[in-house]
N, C-alpha and C positions, 0 to 999 in steps of 0.2 A: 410576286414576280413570277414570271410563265418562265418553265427552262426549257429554251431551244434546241440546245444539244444536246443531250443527258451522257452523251458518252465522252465527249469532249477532256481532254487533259487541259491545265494550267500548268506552266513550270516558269520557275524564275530562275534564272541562269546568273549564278555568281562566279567568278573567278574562281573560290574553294570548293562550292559546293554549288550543287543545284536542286530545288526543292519539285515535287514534281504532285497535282493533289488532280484525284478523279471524284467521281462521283461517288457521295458517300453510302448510295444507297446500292452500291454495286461492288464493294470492296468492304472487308475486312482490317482495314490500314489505308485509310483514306489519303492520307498526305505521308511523303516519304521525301526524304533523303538521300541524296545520291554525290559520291566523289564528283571527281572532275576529270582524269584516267579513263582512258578506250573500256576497262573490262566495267567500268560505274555507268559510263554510256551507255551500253550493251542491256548490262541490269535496268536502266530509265527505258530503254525503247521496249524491252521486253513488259516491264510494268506498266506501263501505258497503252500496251495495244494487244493485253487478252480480251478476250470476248467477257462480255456484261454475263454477271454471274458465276464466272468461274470462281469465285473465291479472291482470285490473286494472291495466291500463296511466293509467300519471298521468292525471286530466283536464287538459284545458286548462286556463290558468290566466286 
């Protein structure tokens, strides 16, 4: 299978949690976890849209 968008996020949005998974070849912690609370959203938009290769080091919490 050919990947289209290598930087693309998937997330699945659950009422408790929401699960959030990038490209594994560009992250350190491919698929993550995130509350449901403004500062967990904050942490998902931040881990989703560093630049390819940065590592993706957790944000703060």
């Amino acid at each position: 299978m050919n990947l289209i968008t290598p930087n693309a996020a998937a997330i699945d949005i659950g009422s408790t949690m929401h699960e959030a998974a990038v490209n594994p070849d560009t992250d350190i912690m491919p698929v993550r976890a995130f509350g449901t609370f403004t500062q967990d959203l904050h942490a998902l938009r931040i881990c989703t849209t560093l630049p390819t290769g940065s590592g993706r080091a957790v944000p703060p919490a």
